[in-house]
N, C-alpha and C positions, 0 to 999 in steps of 0.2 A: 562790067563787060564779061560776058560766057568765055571762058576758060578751054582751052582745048582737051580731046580728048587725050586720058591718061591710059594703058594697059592696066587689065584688072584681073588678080586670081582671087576669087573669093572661095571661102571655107563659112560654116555656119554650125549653129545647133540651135534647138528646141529644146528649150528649159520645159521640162515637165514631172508631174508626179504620175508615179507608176499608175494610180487609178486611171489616168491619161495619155496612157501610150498610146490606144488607139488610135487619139484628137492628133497626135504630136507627131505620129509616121503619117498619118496623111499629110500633115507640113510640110511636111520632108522629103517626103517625097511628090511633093507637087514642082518642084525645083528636076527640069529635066538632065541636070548635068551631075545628079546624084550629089551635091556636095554638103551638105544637110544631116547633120549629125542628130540624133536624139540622145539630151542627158537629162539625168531622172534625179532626183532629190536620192545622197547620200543617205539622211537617215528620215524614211518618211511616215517612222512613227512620231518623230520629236516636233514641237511645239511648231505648227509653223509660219513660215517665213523663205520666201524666196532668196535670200541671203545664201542658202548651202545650195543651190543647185545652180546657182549666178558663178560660186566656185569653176563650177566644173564646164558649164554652159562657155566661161569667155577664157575658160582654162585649156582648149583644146583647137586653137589657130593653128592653122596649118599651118606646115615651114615654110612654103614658098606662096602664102598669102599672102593680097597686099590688104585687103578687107576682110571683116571677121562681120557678120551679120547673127544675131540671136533673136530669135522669136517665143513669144509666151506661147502656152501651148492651149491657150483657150480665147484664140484669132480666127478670122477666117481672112483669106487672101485676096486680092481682086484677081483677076486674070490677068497674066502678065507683068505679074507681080516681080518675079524674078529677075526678068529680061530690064525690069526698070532699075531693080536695086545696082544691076551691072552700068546700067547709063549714069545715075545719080556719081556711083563710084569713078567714073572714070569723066566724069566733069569737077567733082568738087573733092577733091582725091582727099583730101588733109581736113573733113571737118565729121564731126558725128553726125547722122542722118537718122531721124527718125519718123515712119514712115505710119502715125497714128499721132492723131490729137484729141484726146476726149473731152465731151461736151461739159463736165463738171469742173475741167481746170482752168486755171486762166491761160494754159496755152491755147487752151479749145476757143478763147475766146480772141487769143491772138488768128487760130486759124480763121475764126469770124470775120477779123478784120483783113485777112489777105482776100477772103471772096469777095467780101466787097467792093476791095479795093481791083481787084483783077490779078492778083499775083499768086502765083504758083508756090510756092516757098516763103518761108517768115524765118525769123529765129527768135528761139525761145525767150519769152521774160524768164528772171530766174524762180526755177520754181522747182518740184522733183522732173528729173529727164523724164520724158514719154517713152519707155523700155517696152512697151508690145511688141517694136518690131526698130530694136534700134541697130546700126550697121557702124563700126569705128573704124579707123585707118588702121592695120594689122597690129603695127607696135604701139598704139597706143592702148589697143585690145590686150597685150600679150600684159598692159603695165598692171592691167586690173588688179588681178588676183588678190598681188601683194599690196596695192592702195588697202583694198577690204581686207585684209587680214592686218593690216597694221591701222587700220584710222575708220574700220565699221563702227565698234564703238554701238552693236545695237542698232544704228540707224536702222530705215528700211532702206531693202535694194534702191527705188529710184531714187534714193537722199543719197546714197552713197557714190552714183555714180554721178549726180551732179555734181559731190564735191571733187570727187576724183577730175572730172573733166574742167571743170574752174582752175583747180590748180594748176594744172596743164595751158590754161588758157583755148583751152579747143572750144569754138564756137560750133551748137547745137541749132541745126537747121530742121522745118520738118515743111511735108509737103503735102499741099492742100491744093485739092480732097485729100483725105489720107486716102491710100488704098491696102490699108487694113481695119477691118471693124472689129471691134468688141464680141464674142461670143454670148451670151449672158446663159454663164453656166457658174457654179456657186466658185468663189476664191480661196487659192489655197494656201493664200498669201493673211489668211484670214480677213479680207476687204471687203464682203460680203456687206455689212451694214453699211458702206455706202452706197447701196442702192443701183439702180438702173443705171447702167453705162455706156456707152457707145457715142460715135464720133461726130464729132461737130458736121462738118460732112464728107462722104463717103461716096466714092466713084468705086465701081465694079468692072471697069478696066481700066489699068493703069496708063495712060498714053505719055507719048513725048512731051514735055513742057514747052512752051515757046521761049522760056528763057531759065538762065539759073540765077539771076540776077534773086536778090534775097534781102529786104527790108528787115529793119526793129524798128520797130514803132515806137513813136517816144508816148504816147499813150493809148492805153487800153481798154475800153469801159467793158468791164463785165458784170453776169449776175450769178452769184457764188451763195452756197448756205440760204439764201433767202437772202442775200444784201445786194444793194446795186450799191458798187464800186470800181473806182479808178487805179491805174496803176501809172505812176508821170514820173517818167524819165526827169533825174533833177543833177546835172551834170554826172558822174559815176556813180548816183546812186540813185533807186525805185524810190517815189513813195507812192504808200497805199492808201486812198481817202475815200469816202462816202462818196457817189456819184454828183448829187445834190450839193454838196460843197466844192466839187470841183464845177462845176456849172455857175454856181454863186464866183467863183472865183475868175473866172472866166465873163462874168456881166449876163449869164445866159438864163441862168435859176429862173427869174420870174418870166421870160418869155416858155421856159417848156412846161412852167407851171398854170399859165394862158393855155396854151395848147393844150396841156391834160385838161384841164377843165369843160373847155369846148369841145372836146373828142365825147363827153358824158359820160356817166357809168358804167363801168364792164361787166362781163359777166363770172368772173372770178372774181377770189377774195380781193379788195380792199391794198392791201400790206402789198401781192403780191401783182396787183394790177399799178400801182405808182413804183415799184421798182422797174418791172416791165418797160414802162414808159421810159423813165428815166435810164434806163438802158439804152434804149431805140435810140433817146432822142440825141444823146450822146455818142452813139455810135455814128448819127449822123452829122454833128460838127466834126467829130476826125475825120470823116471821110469827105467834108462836101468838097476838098481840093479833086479827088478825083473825079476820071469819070462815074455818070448815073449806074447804078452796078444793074449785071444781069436779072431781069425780077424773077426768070427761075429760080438762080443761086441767091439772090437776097429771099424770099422765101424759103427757100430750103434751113439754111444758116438760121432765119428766123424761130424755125420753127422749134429747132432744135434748143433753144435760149431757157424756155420753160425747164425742161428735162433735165438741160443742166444744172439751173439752178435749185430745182427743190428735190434732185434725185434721194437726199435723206430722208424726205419728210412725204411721199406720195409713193404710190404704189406704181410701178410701169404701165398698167392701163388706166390709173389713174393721170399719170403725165401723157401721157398719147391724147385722152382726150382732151385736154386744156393745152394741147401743143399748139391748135389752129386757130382757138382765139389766142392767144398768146403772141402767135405770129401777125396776125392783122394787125394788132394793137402795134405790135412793136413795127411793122412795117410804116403804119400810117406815122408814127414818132420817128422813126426815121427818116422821114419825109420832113418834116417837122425842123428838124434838129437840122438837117442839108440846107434849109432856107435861113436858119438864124444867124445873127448878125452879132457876132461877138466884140463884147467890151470890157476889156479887163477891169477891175473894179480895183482901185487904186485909193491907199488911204484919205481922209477928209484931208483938207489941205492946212487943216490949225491941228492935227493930230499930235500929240508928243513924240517924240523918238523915247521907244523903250531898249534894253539892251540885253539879253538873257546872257548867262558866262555861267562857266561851270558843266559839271557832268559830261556825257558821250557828247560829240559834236553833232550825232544823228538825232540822237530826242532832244537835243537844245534847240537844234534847226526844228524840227515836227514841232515843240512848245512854240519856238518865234511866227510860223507861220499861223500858228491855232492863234494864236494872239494877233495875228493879222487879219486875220477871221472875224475877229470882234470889234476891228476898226483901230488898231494898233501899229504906229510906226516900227513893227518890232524885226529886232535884224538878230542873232546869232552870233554872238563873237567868241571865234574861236584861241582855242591857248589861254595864252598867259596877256592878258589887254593892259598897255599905257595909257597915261594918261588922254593919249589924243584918240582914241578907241572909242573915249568917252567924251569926245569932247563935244557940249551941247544937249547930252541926254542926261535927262532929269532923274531917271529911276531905271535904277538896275534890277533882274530878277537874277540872283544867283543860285544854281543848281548846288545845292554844299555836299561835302563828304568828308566827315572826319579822319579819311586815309589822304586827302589832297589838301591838309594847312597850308600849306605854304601858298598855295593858287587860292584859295579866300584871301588871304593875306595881301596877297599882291592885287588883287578884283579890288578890294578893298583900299586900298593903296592908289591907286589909278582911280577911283572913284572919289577920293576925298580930294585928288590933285584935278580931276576936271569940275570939281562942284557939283557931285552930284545933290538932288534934294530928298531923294528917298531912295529905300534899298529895302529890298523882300528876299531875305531865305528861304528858299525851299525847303526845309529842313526834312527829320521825319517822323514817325510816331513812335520809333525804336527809343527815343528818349525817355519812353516811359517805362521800357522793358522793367520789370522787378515788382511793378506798381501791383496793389493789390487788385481784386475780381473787383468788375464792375465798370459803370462807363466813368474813364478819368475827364474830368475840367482842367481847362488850362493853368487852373491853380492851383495844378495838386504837385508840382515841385517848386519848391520853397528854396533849394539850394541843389549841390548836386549830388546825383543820384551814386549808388554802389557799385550797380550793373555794369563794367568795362564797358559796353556796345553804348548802354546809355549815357553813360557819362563821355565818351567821343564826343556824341552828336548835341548836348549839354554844353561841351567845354566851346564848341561849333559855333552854337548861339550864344553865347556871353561873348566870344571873340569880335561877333558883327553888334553885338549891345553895346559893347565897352567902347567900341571904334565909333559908333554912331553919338553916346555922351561926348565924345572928344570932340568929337567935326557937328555935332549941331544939326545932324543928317538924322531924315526920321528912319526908324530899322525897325519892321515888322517880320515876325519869324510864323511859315506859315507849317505845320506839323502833320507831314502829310502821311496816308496809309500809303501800305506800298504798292508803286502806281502800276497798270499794268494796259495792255497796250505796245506795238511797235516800239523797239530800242529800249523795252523797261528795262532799268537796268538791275545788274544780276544780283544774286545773294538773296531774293525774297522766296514765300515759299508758292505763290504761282509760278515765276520764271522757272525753281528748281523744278517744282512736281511738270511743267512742261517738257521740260529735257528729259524729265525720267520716263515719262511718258512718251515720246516720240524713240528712245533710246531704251524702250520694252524692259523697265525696271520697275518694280514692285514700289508703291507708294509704303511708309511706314506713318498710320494715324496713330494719334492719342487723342482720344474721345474727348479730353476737359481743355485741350487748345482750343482758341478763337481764333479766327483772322478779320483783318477788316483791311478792302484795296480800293484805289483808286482810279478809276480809267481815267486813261489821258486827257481828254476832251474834258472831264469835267475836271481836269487838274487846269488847264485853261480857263476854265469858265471862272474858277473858283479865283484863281488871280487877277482874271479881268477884273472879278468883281470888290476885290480887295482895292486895286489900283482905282474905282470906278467912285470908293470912299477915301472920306478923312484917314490919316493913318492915325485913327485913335485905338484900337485897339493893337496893343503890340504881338497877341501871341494868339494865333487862330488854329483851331485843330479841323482836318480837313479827310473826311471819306465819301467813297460812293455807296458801300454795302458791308453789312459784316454776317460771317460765315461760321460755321462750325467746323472742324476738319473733313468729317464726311461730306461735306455738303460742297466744302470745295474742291474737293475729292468728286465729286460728282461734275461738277463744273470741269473741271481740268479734263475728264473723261469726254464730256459732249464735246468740245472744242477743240479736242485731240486726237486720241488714242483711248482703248478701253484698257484700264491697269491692274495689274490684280494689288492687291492692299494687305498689308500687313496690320497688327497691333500693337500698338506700343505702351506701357504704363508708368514712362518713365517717370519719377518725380517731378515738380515745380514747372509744368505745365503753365505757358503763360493763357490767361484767361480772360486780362484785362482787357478794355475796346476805348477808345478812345470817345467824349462826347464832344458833338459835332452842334449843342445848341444855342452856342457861341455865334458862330457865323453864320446860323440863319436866323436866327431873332435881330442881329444887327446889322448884315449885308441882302437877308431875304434869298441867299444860296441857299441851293437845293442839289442835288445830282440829279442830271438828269437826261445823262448819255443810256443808254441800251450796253450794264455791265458782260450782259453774253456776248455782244455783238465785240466789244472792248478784249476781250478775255480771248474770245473766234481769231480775230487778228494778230494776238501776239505769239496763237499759237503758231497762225501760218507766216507769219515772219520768221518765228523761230525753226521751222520746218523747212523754208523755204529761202529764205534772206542773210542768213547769215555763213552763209559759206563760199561766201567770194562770188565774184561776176567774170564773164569773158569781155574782150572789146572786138566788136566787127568794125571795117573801114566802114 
């Protein structure tokens, strides 16, 4: 229900760089009540980053403000811009408002889903704030400062102020159309290599909304980087999945797969014409509960799908003209997807119950479901599991860690008291740390290793060896690269160079390191297919790709942040790789997830996911 009108003094600035004082007093003063400050980046020869003028930008609220409003200084406004920011304020007095959603993010594609649904307003999935033109309740404005100066930390500005507002619990609303657009003038945030930007869609006068009432969507199909994917509310927490696997999972796959078929050939690439589709056609089961949407605004929304998704990889007049077939297609998938008839697809009915235990409760959940993917009774138990946890399931998958004996011990423990008949460690490839150059077989430790780190993960796997001789239980130990993907967990050197990379720190290479990782999906694949065989092989070594440092160094770079790189010469450089020709001469595994696509996601989890969420009624 709409909320009464609240009194409002608003105060404001325009973050800009001196090159742009021009752009940033026309801002300012398009606002007739003068209240519009312009502040300029402190030092605007140093390296930059909208971080030092965000300082100053939410550092100057008035004293008798109840809203603090800040705008980028390369916007343009709609008409009437101002007069709404005073309405939004004095309706929704206690929440951040931000008044732009761009067509590359996934809020852009939350704003997708309020036009078609008919709503004025959404709130954000967690992702960085839309800061073009965001407005905060005065003292929560006033709390900035010191959040960024004590927990920046390097982030970028929008990552910091998402977290800052998480911690808060303050819920981030934004409003569609937005009625501010994208300038496209170069970024001095250094942003520039993302490409073509501008709003999902975009009204040129700002009017009265018919309501302030404000949905979150529990899911969101969008198209990002080139991938069609989901974003599915899973009690307080997002997960993020391929489009086409959420559709499979939903009973819907093969019908929008019928439909693309019949709809024929596009006139665009291939890659970029079945994500399209799979876009649409998902945008139209979330939506088929509403009304039929407006086809002005479902075209418009439409159009814009394209632009969003490949703004890296096509030129602005190159997305312009693949904007309109992009929109047919995905209109007619939308159509498509409104008519389909969903059937959740539920395990075979003589399935096993599998149990995964161990590690983060979020990638135990993400592994239980991928294994439900594969036709697996697989559930997630969390903590410390008793015997009756397990009671009835045949074969445990345990996430190990040589820092958490005690919780092997007891998984262990609770598994020989419910009868379990087989048991798979997760283990990892750090057992071999020390080992000489070259690809190691699973038979190249003989006893245990020197290495501290290897010998953990070593002492790891005799503990579930020695317990499985005891209980008559078979126990196969799977020796994995380090995985990477949504909730990887930390201490590898994707996850670190991620964080260093989003948190603007110089990589340090040494040219004679190796790495070799595993994306998630085929860490599933690769366990389906162990469960899928005799457990005659007890000790399987398990990657998707192996790297150079430069190389993943490169990788870390496309799917991030661009870093600058240091050299390193230290000594004893590990160079070893693990061989993988174990488990496809005798299971016929292969990897064969898309490791970019793998490596894309963990960075925008890690960018995006990991710093807390608000709760709306």
């Amino acid at each position: 229900m709409d909320s009464p009108r609240r009194p409002v003094t608003l105060s404001g600035a325009v973050m800009a760089h001196p090159k742009r004082l021009k752009e940033a007093r026309l801002l300012a003063e398009a606002d007739p009540e003068g209240r519009i400050r312009v502040t300029t980046d402190p030092e605007p020869e140093g390296r930059p980053t909208a971080l030092r003028t965000a300082l100053v930008s939410w550092g100057c609220v008035a004293p008798d403000a109840t809203h603090h409003l800040v705008l980028q200084d390369d916007v343009l406004l709609a008409d009437g811009f101002y007069e709404q920011v005073e309405r939004v304020a004095s309706r929704v007095p206690d929440e951040a408002v931000s008044f732009y959603a761009g067509w590359e993010a996934r809020n852009g594609a939350v704003a997708r889903l309020a036009a078609l649904t008919g709503s004025p307003w959404a709130y954000t999935l967690q992702e960085h704030v839309p800061c073009q033109a965001l407005m905060l309740p005065a003292d929560v404005a006033r709390g900035y400062v010191r959040f960024q100066e004590e927990h920046g930390e390097g982030w970028p500005y929008d990552v910091v102020m998402q977290q800052y507002l998480n911690s808060l619990g303050i819920p981030v609303r934004f409003t569609t159309p937005s009625t501010v657009q994208h300038d496209e003038v170069p970024s001095i945030a250094g942003n520039s290599y993302h490409g073509f930007r501008q709003a999902t869609l975009f009204a040129d006068r700002a009017e009265e909304p018919a309501t302030y009432d404000c949905p979150r969507f529990p899911v969101v199909p969008f198209y990002q980087y080139g991938d069609a994917r989901c974003a599915v509310r899973r009690g307080t927490e997002w997960e993020y999945l391929e489009t086409e696997r959420y559709l499979r999972r939903e009973g819907l796959l093969d019908q929008c797969r019928t439909a693309y078929a019949a709809a024929g050939p596009g006139a665009l690439p291939e890659r970029v014409t079945r994500a399209v589709w799979a876009t649409g056609f998902a945008l139209g089961v979330v939506t088929a509960g509403a009304p039929e949407p407006d086809p002005a605004v479902a075209a418009a929304v439409l159009e814009t799908l394209v632009p969003g998704g490949l703004c890296e990889e096509y030129t602005a007049a190159e997305l312009l003209a693949m904007a309109p077939v992009a929109r047919d297609l995905a209109l007619a998938a939308l159509a498509e997807g409104r008519r389909a008839e969903s059937r959740p697809v539920a395990p075979e009915p003589g399935a096993a119950r599998l149990a995964v235990t161990g590690g983060d409760a979020r990638f135990g959940g993400q592994l239980a479901r991928l294994l439900g993917d594969l036709g697996h009774r697989a559930e997630y138990v969390p903590g410390v599991p008793d015997a009756g946890d397990l009671d009835g399931v045949p074969c445990v998958v345990h996430l190990g860690s040589p820092a958490d004996a005690d919780l092997t011990d007891a998984v262990l423990t609770a598994a020989g008291k419910a009868g379990v008949a087989r048991f798979v460690l997760a283990g990892s490839a750090a057992v071999y740390r020390g080992s000489p150059e070259g690809p190691v077989p699973e038979t190249a430790l003989a006893g245990p290793p020197a290495d501290p780190v290897a010998l953990g993960w070593w002492q790891e796997e005799e503990r579930c060896r020695q317990w499985g001789e005891r209980t008559g239980t078979r126990v196969q130990v799977l020796r994995l690269a380090a995985p990477v993907g949504p909730h990887a967990p930390a201490g590898s050197a994707p996850v670190e160079w991620v964080h260093l990379a989003w948190t603007r720190h110089s990589l340090t290479l040494n040219e004679r390191r190796a790495h070799q990782i595993l994306d998630y999906r085929d860490m599933a694949d690769a366990i389906g297919a162990v469960l899928a065989a005799p457990a005659d092989r007890p000790v399987l070594n398990v990657a998707s790709a192996t790297y150079t440092e430069e190389e993943l160094a490169d990788l870390v770079s496309d799917v991030s942040r661009r870093t600058p790189r240091e050299e390193s010469r230290e000594p004893g450089a590990e160079r070893w790789t693990m061989s993988t020709d174990l488990i496809t001469a005798e299971l016929g595994w292969r990897p064969a997830a898309s490791v970019f696509e793998g490596m894309r996601a963990m960075a925008q989890w890690y960018a995006c996911d990991i710093h807390g969420d608000y709760d709306v009624p």
